[in-house]
MIDRENZA-307121 format. One record per residue: z, y, x of N, C-alpha, C in turn. Coordinates in steps of 0.2 Angstrom, whole numbers, padded with zeros to 4 digits, always signed. Layout:
BEGIN
node n_up Z, n_north Y, n_east X, ca_up Z, ca_north Y, ca_east X, c_up Z, c_north Y, c_east X
...
//
This chain:
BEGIN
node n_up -0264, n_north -0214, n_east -0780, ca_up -0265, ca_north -0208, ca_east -0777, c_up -0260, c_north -0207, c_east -0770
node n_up -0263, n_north -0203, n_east -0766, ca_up -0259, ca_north -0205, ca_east -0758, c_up -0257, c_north -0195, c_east -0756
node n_up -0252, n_north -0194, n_east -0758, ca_up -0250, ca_north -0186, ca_east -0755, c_up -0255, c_north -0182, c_east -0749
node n_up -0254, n_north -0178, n_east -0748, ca_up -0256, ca_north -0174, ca_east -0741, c_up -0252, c_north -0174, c_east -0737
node n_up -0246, n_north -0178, n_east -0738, ca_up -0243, ca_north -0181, ca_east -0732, c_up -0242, c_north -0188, c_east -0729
node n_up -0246, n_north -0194, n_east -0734, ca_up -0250, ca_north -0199, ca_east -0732, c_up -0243, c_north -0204, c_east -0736
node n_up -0239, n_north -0202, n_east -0740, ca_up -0235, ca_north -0204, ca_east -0746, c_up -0239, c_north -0207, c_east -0753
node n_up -0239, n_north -0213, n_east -0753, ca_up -0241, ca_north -0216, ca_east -0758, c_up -0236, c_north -0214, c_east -0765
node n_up -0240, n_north -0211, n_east -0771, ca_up -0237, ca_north -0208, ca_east -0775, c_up -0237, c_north -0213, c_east -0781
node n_up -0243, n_north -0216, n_east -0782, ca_up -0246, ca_north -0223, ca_east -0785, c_up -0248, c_north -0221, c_east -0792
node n_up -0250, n_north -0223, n_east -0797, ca_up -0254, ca_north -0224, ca_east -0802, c_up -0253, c_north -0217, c_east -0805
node n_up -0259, n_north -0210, n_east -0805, ca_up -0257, ca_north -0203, ca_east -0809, c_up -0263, c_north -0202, c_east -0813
node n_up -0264, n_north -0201, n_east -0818, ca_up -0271, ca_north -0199, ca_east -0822, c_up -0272, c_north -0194, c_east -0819
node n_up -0281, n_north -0194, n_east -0820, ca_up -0285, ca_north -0187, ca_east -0815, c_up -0283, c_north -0180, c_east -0818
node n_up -0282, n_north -0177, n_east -0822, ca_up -0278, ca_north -0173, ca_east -0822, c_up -0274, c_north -0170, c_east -0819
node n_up -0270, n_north -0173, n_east -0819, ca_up -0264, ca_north -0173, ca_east -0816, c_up -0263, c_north -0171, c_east -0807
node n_up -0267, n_north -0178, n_east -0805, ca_up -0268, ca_north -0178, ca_east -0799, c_up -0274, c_north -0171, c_east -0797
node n_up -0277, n_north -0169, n_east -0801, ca_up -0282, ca_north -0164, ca_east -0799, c_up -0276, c_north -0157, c_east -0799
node n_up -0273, n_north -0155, n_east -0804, ca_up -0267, ca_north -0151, ca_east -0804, c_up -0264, c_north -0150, c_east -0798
node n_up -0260, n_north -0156, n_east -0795, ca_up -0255, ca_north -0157, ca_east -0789, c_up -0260, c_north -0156, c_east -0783
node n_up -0265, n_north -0156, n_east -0784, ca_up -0271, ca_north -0153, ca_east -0777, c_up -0271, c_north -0147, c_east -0779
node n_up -0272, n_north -0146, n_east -0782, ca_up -0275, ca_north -0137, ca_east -0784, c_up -0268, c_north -0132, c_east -0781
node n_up -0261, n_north -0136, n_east -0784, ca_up -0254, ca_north -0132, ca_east -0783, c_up -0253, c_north -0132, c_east -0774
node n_up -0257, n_north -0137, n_east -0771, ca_up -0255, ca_north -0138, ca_east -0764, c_up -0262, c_north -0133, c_east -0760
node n_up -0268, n_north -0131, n_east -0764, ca_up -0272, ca_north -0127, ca_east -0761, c_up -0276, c_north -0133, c_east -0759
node n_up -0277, n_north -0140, n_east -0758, ca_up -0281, ca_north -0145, ca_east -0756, c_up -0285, c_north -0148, c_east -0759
node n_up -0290, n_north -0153, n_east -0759, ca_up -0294, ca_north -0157, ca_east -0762, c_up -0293, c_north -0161, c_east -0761
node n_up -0295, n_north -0166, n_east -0769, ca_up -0294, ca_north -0173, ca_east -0771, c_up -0299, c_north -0177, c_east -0769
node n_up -0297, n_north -0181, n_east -0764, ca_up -0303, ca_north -0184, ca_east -0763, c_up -0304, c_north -0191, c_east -0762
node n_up -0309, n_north -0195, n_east -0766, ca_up -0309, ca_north -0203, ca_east -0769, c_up -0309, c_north -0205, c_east -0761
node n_up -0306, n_north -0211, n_east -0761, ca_up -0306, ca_north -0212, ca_east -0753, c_up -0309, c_north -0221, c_east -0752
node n_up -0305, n_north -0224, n_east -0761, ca_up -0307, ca_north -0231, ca_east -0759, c_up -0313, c_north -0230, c_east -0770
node n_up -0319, n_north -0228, n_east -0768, ca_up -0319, ca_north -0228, ca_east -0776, c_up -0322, c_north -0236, c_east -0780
node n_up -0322, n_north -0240, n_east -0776, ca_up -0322, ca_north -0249, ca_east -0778, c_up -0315, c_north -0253, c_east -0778
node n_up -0311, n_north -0250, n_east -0778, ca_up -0305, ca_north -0253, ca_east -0777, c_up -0303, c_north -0250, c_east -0786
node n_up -0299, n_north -0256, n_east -0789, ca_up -0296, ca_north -0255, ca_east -0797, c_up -0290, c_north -0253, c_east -0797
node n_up -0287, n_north -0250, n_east -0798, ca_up -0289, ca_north -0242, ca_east -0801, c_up -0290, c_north -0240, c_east -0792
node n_up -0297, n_north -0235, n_east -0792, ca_up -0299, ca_north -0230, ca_east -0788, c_up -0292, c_north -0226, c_east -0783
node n_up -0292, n_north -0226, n_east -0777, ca_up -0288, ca_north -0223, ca_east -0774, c_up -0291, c_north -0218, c_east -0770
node n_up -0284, n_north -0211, n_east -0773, ca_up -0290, ca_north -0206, ca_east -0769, c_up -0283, c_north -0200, c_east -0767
node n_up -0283, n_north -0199, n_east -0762, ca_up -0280, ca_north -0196, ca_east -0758, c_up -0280, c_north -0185, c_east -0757
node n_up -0275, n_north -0184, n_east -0756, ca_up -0274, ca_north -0175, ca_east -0758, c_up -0277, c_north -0173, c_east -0748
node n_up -0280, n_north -0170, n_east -0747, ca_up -0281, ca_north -0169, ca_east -0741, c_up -0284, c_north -0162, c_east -0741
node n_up -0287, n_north -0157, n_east -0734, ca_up -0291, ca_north -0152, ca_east -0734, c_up -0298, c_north -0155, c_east -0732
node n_up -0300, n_north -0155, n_east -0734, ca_up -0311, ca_north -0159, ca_east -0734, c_up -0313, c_north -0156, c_east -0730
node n_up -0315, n_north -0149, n_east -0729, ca_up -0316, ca_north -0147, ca_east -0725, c_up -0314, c_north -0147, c_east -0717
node n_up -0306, n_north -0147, n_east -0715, ca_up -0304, ca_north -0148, ca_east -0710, c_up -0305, c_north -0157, c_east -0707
node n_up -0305, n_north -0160, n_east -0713, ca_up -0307, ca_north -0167, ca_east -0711, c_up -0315, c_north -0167, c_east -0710
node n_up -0319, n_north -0165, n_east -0712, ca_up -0326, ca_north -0167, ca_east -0710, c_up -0327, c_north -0163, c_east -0702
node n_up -0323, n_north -0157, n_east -0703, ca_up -0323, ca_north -0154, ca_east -0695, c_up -0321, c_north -0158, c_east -0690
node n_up -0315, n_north -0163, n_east -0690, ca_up -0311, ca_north -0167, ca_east -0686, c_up -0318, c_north -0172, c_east -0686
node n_up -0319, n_north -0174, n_east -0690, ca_up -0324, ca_north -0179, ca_east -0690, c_up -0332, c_north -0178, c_east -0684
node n_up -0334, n_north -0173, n_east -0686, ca_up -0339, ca_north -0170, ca_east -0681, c_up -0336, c_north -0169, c_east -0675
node n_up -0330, n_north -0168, n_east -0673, ca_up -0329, ca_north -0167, ca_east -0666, c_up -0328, c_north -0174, c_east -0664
node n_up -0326, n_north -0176, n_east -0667, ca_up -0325, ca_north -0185, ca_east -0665, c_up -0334, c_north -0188, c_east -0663
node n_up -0337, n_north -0186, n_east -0667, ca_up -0344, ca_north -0191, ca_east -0666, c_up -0346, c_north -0185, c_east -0658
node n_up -0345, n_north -0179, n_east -0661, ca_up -0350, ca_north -0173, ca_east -0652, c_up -0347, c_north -0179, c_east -0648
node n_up -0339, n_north -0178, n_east -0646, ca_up -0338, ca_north -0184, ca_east -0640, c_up -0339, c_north -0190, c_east -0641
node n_up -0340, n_north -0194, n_east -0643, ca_up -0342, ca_north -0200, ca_east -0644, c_up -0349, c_north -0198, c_east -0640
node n_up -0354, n_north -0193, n_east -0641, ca_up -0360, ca_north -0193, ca_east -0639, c_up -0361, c_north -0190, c_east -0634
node n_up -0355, n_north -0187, n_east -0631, ca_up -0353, ca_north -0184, ca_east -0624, c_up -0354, c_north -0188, c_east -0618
node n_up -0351, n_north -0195, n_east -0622, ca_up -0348, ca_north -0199, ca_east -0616, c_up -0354, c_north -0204, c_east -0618
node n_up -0357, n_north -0205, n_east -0621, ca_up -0364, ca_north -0209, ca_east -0620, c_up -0369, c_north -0206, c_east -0616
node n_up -0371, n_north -0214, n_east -0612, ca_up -0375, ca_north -0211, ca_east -0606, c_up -0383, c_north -0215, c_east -0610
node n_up -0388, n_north -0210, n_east -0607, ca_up -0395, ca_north -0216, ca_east -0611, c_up -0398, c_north -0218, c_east -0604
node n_up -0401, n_north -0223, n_east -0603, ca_up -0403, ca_north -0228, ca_east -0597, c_up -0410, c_north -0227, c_east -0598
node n_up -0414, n_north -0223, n_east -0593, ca_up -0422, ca_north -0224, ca_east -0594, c_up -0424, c_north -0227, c_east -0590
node n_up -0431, n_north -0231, n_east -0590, ca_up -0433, ca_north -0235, ca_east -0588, c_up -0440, c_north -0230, c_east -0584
node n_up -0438, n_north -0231, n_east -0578, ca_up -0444, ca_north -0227, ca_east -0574, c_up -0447, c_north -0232, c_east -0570
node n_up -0454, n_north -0229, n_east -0570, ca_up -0460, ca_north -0234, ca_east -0567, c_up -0462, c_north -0229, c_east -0559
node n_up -0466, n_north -0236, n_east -0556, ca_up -0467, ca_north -0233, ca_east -0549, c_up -0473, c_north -0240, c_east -0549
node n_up -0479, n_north -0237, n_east -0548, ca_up -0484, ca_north -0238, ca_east -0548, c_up -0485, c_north -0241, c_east -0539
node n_up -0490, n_north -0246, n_east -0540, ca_up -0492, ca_north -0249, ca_east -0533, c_up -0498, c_north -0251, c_east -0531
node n_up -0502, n_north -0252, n_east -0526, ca_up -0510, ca_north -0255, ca_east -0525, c_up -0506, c_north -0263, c_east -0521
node n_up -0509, n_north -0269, n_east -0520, ca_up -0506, ca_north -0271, ca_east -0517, c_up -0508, c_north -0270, c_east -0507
node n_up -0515, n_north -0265, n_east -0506, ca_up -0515, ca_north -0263, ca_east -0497, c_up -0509, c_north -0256, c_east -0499
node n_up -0505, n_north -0255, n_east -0501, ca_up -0501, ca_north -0248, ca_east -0498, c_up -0498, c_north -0250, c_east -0492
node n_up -0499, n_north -0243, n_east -0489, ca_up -0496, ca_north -0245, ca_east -0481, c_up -0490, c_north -0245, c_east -0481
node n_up -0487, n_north -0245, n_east -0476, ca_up -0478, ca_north -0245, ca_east -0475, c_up -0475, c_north -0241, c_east -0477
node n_up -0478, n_north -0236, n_east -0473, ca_up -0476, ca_north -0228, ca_east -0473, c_up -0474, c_north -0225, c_east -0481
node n_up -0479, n_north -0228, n_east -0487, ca_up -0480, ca_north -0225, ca_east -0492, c_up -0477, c_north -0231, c_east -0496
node n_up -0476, n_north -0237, n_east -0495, ca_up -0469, ca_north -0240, ca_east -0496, c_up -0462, c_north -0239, c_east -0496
node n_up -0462, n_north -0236, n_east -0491, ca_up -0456, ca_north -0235, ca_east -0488, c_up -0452, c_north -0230, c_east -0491
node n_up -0458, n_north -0225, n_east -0495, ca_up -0458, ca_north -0217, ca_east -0497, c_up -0455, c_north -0222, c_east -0505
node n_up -0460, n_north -0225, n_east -0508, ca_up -0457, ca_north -0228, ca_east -0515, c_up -0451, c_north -0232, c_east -0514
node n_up -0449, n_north -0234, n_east -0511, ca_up -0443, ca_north -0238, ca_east -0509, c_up -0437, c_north -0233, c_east -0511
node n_up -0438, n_north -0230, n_east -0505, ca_up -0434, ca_north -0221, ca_east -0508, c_up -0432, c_north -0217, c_east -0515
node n_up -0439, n_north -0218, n_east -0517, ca_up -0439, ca_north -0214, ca_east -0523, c_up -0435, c_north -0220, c_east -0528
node n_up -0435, n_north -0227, n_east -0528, ca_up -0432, ca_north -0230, ca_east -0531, c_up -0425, c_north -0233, c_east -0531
node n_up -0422, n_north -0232, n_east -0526, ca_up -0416, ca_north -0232, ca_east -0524, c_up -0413, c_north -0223, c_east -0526
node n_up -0416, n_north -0218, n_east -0526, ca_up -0414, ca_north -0212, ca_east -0530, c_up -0414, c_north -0211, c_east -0538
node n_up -0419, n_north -0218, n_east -0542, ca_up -0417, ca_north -0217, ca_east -0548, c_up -0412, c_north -0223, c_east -0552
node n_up -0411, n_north -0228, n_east -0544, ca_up -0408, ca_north -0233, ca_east -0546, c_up -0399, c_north -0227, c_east -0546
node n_up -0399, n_north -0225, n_east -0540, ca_up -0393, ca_north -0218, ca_east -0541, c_up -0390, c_north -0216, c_east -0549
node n_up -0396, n_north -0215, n_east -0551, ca_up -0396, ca_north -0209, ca_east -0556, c_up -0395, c_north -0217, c_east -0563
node n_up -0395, n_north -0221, n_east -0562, ca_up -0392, ca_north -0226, ca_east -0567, c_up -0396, c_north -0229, c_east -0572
node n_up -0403, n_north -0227, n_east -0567, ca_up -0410, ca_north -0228, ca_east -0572, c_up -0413, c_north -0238, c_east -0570
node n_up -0415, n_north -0238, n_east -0576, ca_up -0420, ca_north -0247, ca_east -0574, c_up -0426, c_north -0243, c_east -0571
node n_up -0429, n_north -0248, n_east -0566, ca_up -0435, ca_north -0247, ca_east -0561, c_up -0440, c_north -0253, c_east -0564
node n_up -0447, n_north -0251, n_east -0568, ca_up -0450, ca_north -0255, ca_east -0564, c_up -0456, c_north -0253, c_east -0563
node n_up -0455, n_north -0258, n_east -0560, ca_up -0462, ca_north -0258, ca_east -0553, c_up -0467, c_north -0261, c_east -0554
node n_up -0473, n_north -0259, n_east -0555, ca_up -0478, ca_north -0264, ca_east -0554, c_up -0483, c_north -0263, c_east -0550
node n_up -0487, n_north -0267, n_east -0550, ca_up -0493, ca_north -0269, ca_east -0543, c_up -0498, c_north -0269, c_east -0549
node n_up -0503, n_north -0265, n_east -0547, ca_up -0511, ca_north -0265, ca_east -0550, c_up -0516, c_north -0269, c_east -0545
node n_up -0520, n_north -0273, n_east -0550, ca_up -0523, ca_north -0276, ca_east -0545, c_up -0532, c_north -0275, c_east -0546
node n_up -0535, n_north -0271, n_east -0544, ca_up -0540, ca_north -0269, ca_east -0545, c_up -0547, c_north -0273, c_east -0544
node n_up -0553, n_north -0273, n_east -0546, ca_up -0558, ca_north -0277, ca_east -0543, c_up -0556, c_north -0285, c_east -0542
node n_up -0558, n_north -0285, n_east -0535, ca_up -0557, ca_north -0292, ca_east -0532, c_up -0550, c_north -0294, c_east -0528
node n_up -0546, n_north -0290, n_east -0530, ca_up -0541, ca_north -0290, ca_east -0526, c_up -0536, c_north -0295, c_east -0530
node n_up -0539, n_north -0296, n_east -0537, ca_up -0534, ca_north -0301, ca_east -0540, c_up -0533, c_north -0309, c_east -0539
node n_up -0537, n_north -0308, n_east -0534, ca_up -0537, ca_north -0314, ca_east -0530, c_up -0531, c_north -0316, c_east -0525
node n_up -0527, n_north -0310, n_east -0523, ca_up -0522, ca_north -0309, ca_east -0521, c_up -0516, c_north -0309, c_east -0522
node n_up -0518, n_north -0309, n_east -0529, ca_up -0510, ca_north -0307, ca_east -0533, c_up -0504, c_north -0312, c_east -0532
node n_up -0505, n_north -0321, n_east -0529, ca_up -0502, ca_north -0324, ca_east -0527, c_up -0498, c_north -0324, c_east -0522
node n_up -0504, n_north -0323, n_east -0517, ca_up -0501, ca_north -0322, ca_east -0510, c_up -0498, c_north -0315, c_east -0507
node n_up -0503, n_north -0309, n_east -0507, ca_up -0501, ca_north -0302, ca_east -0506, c_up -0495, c_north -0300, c_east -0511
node n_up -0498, n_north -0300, n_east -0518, ca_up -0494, ca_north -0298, ca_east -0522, c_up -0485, c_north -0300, c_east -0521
node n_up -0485, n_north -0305, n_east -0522, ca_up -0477, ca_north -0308, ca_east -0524, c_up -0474, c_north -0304, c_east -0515
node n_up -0479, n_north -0305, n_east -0510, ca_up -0477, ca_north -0304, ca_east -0503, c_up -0474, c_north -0297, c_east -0504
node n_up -0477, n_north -0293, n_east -0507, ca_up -0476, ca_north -0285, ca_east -0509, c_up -0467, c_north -0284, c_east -0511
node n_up -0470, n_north -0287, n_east -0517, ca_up -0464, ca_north -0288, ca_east -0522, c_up -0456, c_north -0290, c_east -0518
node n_up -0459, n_north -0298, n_east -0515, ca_up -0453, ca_north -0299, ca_east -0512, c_up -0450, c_north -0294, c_east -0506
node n_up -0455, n_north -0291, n_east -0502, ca_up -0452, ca_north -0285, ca_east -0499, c_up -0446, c_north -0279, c_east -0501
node n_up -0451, n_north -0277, n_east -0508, ca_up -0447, ca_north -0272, ca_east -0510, c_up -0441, c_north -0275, c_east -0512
node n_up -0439, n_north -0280, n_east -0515, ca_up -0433, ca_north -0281, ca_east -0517, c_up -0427, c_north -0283, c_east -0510
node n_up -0431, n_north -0286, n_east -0505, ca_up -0427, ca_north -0287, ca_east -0501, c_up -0425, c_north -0281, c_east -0498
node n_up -0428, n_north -0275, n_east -0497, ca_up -0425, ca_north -0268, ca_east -0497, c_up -0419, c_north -0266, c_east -0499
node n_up -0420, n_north -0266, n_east -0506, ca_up -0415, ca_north -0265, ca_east -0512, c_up -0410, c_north -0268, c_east -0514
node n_up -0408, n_north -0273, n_east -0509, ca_up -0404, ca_north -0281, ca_east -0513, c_up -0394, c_north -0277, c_east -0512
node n_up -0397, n_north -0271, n_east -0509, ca_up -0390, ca_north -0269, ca_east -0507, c_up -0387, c_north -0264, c_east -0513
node n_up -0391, n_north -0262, n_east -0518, ca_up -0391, ca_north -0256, ca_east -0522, c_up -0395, c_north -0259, c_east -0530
node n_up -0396, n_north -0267, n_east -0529, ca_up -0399, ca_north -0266, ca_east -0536, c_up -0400, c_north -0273, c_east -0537
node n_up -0402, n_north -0276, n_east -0543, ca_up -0401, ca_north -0282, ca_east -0546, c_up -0407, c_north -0284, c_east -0548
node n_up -0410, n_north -0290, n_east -0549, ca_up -0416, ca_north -0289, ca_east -0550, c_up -0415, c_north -0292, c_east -0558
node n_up -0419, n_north -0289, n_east -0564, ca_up -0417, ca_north -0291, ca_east -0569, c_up -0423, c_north -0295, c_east -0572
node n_up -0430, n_north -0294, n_east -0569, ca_up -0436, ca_north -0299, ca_east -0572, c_up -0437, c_north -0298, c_east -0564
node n_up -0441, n_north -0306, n_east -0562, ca_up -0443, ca_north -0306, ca_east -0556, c_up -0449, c_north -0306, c_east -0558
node n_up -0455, n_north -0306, n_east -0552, ca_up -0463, ca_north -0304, ca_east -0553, c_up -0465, c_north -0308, c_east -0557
node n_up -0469, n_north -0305, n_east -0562, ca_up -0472, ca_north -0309, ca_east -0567, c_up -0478, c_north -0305, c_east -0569
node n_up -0485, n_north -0308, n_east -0570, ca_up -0491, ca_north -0306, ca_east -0569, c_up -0495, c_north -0305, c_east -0577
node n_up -0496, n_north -0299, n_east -0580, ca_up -0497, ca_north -0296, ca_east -0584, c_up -0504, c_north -0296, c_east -0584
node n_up -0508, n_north -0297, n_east -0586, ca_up -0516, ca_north -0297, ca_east -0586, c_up -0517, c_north -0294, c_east -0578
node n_up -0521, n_north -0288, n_east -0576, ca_up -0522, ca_north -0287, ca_east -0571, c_up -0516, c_north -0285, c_east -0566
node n_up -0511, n_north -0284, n_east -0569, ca_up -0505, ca_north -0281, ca_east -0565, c_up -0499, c_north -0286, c_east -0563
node n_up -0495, n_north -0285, n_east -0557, ca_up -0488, ca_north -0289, ca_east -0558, c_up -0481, c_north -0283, c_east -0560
node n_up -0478, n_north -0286, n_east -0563, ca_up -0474, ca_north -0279, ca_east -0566, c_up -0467, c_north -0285, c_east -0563
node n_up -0459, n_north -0280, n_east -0562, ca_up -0453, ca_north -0284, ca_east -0558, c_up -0449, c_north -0279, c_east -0560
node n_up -0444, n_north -0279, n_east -0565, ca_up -0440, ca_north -0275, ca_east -0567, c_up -0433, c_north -0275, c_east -0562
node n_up -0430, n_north -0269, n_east -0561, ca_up -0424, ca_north -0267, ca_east -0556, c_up -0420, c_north -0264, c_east -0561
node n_up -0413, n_north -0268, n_east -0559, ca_up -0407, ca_north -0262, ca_east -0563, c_up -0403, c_north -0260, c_east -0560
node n_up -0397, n_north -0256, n_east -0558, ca_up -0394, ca_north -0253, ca_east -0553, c_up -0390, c_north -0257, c_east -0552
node n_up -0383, n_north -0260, n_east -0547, ca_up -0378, ca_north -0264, ca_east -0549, c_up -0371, c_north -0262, c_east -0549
//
């Protein structure tokens, strides 16, 4: 048995030790119950499971979640509306988010997915190379190419 002042008192029948919690207003509480003889400690339960919840709130105050946001493409987008998605991905590269991008390749266009495509691809990245890291480079998924971005 371990006091409520964190004094090791050592081997007390349950009685007893329920007794010396009760005279101190605290609870007995088993702490290791695989360990021979069971070690359990005098403490207030309540105040500890309270400390306990505030430890985990912060714990999950200061975890951040990382979304992964998508920005859709044709491979004829003009520049002007490149230029605009360029923007909007360097705003969620900001915000601490994965980007990925991919290129739809519709009809007969997938004929181009070597040469226009990757062309695309490699553009935007070369944009970006100041603000972001490439973490999958273009890689061609049935109709579409898809290129993952992460902040750096």
């Amino acid at each position: 048995m371990i006091d409520h002042e964190g004094t090791q008192v050592g081997i007390v029948p349950l009685s007893e030790a329920l007794n010396k919690a009760d005279d101190e207003g605290l609870d007995l509480v088993e702490v290791s119950p695989t360990a021979d003889p069971p070690v359990c400690r005098i403490m207030d339960y309540g105040k500890y499971r309270y400390e306990l919840s505030k430890k985990q709130q912060e714990a999950r105050k200061k975890q951040t979640v990382v979304e992964v946001k998508e920005i859709k493409l044709r491979p004829k987008t003009e520049k002007h509306d490149l230029d605009f998605k360029i923007r909007n991905i360097k705003k969620f590269l900001a915000q601490k988010n994965k980007v990925k991008i991919t290129l739809r390749f519709r009809g007969r266009e997938i004929v181009y997915a070597d040469s226009l495509g990757l062309e695309v691809l490699n553009k935007i990245s070369a944009a970006l190379e100041d603000v972001a890291v490439i973490l999958q480079p273009p890689k061609m998924e049935g109709r579409q190419m898809a290129m993952f971005v992460g902040p750096k």
